[in-house]
RODO-460578 format. One record per residue (C-alpha): x, z, y; residue in one letter. Coordinates in steps of 0.05 Angstrom, whole numbers, padded with zeros to 5 digits, always signed. Example, Ala and Ser with C-alpha at 12.3 -4.5 7.8 and 13.67 -1.06 7.14 Angstrom:
% residues 2
+00246+00156-00090A +00273+00143-00021S 
This chain:
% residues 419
+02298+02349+02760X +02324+02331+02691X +02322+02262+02673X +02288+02224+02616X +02330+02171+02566X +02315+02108+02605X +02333+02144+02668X +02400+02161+02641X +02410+02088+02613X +02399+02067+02677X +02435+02121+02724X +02500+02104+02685X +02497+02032+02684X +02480+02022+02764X +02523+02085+02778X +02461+02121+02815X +02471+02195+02803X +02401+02205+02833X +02353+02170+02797X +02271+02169+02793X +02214+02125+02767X +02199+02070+02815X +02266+02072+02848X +02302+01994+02838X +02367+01995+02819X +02425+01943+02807X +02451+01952+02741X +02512+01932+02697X +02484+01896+02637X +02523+01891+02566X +02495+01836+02530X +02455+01776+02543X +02424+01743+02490X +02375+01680+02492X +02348+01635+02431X +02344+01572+02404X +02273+01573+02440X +02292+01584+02508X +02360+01589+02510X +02365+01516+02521X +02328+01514+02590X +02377+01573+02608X +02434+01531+02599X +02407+01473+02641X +02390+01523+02693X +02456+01554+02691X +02489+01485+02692X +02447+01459+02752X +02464+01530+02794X +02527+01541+02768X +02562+01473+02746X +02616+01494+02708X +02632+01557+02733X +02649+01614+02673X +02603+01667+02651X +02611+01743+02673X +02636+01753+02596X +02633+01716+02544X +02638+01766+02499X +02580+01794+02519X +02527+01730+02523X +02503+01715+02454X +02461+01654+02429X +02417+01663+02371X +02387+01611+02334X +02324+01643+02290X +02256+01601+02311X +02270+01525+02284X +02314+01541+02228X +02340+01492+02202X +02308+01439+02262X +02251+01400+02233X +02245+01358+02294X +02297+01324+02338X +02274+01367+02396X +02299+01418+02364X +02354+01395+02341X +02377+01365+02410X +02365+01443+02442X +02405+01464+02385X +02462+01414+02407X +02458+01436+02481X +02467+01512+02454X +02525+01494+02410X +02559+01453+02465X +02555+01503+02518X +02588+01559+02470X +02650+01504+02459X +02652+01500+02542X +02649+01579+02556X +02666+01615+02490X +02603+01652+02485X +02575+01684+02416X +02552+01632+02364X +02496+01658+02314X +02477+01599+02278X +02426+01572+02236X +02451+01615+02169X +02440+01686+02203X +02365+01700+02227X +02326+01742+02265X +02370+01751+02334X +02354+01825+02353X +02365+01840+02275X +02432+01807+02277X +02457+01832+02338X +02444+01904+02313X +02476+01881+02245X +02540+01850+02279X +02558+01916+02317X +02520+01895+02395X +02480+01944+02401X +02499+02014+02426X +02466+02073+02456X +02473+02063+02534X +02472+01989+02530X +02433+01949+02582X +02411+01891+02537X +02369+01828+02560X +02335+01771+02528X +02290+01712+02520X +02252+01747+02478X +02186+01790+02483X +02205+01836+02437X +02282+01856+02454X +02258+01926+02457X +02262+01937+02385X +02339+01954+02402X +02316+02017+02432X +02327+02046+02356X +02404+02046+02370X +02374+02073+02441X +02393+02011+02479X +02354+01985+02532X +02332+01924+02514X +02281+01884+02548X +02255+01807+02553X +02259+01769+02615X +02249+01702+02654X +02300+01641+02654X +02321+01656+02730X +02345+01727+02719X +02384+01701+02641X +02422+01654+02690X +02438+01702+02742X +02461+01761+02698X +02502+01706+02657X +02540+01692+02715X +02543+01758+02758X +02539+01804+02696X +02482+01849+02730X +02409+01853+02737X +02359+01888+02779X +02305+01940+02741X +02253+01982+02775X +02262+02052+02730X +02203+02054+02690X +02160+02122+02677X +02164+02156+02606X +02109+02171+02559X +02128+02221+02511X +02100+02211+02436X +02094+02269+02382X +02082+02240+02305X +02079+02296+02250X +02056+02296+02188X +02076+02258+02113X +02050+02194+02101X +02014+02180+02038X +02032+02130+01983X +02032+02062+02005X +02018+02087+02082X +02076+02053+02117X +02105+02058+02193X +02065+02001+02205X +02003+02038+02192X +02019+02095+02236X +02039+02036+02296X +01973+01997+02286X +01940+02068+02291X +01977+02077+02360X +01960+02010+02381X +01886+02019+02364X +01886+02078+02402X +01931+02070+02471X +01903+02001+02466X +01941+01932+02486X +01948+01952+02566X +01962+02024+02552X +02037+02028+02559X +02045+01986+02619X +02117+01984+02644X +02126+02048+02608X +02191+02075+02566X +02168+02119+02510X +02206+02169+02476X +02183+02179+02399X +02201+02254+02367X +02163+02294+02307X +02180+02313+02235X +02155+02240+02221X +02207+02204+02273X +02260+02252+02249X +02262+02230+02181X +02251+02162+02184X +02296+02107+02169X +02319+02052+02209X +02277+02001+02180X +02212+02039+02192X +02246+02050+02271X +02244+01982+02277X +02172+01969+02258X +02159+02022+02307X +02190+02008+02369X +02181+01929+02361X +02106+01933+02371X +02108+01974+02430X +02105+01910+02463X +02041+01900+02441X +02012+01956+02487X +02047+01928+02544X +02106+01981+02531X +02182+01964+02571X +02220+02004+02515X +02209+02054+02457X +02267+02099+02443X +02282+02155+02383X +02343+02196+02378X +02382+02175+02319X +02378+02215+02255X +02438+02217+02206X +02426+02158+02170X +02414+02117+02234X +02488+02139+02269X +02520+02123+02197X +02495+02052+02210X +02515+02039+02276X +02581+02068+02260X +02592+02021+02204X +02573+01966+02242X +02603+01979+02317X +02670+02009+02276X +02667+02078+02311X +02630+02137+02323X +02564+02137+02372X +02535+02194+02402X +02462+02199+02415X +02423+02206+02487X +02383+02265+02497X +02336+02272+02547X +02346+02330+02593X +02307+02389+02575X +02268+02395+02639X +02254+02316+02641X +02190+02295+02662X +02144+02249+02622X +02083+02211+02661X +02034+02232+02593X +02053+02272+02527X +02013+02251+02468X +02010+02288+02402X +01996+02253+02327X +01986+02277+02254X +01990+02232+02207X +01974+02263+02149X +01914+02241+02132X +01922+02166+02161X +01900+02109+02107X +01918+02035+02105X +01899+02003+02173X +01892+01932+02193X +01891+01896+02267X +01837+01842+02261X +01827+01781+02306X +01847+01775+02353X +01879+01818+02386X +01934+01874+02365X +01885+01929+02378X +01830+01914+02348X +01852+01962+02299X +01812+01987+02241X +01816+02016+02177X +01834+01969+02115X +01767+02003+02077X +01735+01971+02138X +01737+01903+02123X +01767+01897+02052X +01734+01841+02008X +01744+01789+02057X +01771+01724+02032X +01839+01702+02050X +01870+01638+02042X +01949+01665+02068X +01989+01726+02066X +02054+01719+02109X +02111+01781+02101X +02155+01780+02155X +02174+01778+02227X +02224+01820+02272X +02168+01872+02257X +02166+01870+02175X +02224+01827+02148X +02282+01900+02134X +02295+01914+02054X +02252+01974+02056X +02193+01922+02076X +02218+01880+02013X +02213+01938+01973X +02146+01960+01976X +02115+01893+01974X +02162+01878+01913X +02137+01947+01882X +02060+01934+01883X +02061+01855+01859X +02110+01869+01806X +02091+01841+01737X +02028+01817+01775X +02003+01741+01801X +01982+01716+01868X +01909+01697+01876X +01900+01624+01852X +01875+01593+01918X +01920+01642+01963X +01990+01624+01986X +02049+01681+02004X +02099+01669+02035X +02155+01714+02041X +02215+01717+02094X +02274+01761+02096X +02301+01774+02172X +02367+01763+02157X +02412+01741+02108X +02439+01809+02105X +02379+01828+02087X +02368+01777+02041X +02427+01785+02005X +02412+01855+01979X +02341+01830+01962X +02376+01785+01910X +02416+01837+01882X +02355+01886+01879X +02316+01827+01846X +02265+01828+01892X +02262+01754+01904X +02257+01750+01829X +02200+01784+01833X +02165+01753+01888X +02177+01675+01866X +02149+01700+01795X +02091+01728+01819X +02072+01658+01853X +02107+01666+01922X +02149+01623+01971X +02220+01651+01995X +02235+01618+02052X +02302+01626+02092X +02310+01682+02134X +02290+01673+02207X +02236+01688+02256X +02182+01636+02207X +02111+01661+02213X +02107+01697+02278X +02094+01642+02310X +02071+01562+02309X +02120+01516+02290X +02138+01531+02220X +02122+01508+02143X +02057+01545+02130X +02009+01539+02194X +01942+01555+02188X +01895+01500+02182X +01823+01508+02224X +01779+01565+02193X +01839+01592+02157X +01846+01673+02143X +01913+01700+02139X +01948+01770+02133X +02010+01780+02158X +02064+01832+02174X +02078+01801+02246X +02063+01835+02312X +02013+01791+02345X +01944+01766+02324X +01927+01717+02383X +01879+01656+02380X +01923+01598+02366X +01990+01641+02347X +02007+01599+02280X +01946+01547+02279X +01886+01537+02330X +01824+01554+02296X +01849+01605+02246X +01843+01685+02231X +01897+01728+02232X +01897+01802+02206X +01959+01843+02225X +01978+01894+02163X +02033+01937+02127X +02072+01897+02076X +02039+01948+02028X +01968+01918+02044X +01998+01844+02049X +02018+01847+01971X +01959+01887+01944X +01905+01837+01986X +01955+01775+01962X +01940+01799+01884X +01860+01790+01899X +01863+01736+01947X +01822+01785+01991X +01832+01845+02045X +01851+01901+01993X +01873+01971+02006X +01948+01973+01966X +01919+02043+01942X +01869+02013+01897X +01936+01968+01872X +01982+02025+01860X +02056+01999+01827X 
């Protein structure tokens, strides 16, 4: 039996030549990374198992500061100390508060390669499976023990295989097409599942849109999402790792638990509404509803190409008098080229706030909570009662629909917006 692309992750990092869904395995992992959020509780852990005793690698533990950036409480700024005080003792990977979002800038530093075992404190690791890594979030207790003995334990997960074909329309984004999954497999519907993604539409997208893609599969309960990496997608890794990659391919008589085919020709503007990630409808649906926030951003929506579109429709335009946007870059990377693109230009003219790249909106804790009864859109990955504000509405959308609905200070479908 032929094996799947988790199953050969996984059969060459715990040296299994034999290796099937369900079976547990010991496995070699490459990098561990925890946050600012988190990551200090690992290191207190690790201290109080471990004393002093070095780390497996240190070149392969990173610590990625991307939640409370800069601190805005001493809290945070005492976890940030306990981070930057345990890299001095063991030499681990520094990425401070200047960098942003962690999986972004691990991928952007050269971290991330195709058969890499990858762990995290974060739920949404798994967006690394673009560079066909896998890369999963898990608890303090197994951080501290892979830190230490540089392996990890993983019961191989089954693989869903998903078909997308088709040409989006204008302003139909990746994040359309995911919400449309969502909506459909619904948020339970991947459970401990590795899905492969192929079709004309995976094959020619970037690796922005990638990213939107696989970093909501954790929103259906997914372990990893994985595509093969087009041309455009090995150029980048090879620019940032500083050498050639060559991609997995599944085995041509692997087996998949459930094959699933899409179109997406004809898919329109969709929108996740509260409060939950599948509660997926179209934008048409519910347009005209008042909104008092739109927030573009997150792991999920903060690349250049995400910059781009929402740049393109509120060009030369004004946000709604009464509605506030707020706009975050993931990275500084990626903020640097919006500057030289003018696309922050753009946005602070047209009434926005540019705030520093990092993780901001997805989650409560940063400048621009909702108050009680507030409605917001934004371009995160999670919709859940209390996620940026107890008592308020979120709506998850494309960055397309964030900018057009921004303009009217209502739900609007960007189509109606055009450039």
């Amino acid at each position: 039996m032929g094996l799947t692309i988790i199953e050969k992750i996984l059969s060459k990092a715990s040296g299994e030549s034999s290796i099937s869904p369900g079976d547990k395995v010991w496995a070699k992992v490459d990098l561990v990374a925890m946050r600012d959020f988190g990551g200090p509780n690992v290191i207190l852990k690790y201290e109080k198992e471990f004393g002093d005793e070095p780390v497996f690698d240190p070149d392969k533990i990173a610590i990625t500061f991307d939640l409370h950036i800069p601190p805005r409480q001493i809290k945070e700024a005492e976890n940030q100390k306990i981070c930057r005080e345990f890299v001095k003792k063991q030499g681990v990977r520094l990425f401070d508060i200047n960098k942003g979002i962690g999986q972004h800038t691990l991928l952007e530093h050269g971290l991330v390669r195709p058969y890499d075992v990858i762990i995290g404190t974060d739920s949404h690791m798994n967006l690394l499976g673009v560079a066909q890594a896998f890369a999963t979030g898990v608890g303090i207790t197994d951080i501290v023990a892979a830190m230490r003995y540089g392996k990890l334990w993983y019961r191989v997960p089954e693989t869903v295989k998903i078909n997308i074909d088709g040409e989006l329309r204008k302003f139909v984004t990746p994040k359309d097409v995911i919400l449309n999954l969502v909506g459909y497999l619904k948020a339970d519907g991947l459970s401990y599942k590795a899905v492969e993604f192929y079709g004309n539409f995976i094959d020619d997208l970037g690796l922005d849109g990638r990213i939107t893609m696989t970093s909501m599969v954790t929103e259906m309960d997914g372990k990893i999402g994985f595509m093969v990496p087009n041309e455009n997608v090995l150029k980048f890794l090879k620019e940032k790792i500083g050498k050639d990659v060559k991609p997995i391919l599944p085995d041509k008589d692997a087996e998949y638990l459930d094959k699933y085919n899409f179109d997406i020709s004809d898919l329109e503007p969709m929108i996740a509404c509260p409060h939950s990630p599948d509660n997926v409808k179209a934008v048409r649906e519910v347009e005209g509803k008042e909104i008092d926030q739109v927030f573009i951003g997150s792991c999920t929506n903060g690349r250049i190409e995400d910059l781009r579109v929402a740049a393109k429709i509120l060009k030369g335009k004004k946000v709604k008098e009464g509605c506030r946007l707020i706009v975050t870059p993931a990275t500084t990377e990626v903020l640097k080229r919006a500057i030289d693109e003018g696309l922050i230009k753009i946005f602070i003219e047209a009434g926005g706030v540019v705030t520093n790249p990092s993780c901001a909106l997805c989650t409560i804790g940063h400048p621009g909570v909702l108050a009680k009864g507030d409605v917001t859109l934004s371009t995160s990955n999670r919709n859940y009662p209390g996620k940026i504000g107890k008592g308020g509405e979120i709506y998850l959308v494309s960055p397309a629909t964030a900018a057009a609905s921004a303009i009217y200070g209502k739900i609007t479908d960007p189509r109606d917006v055009g450039e």
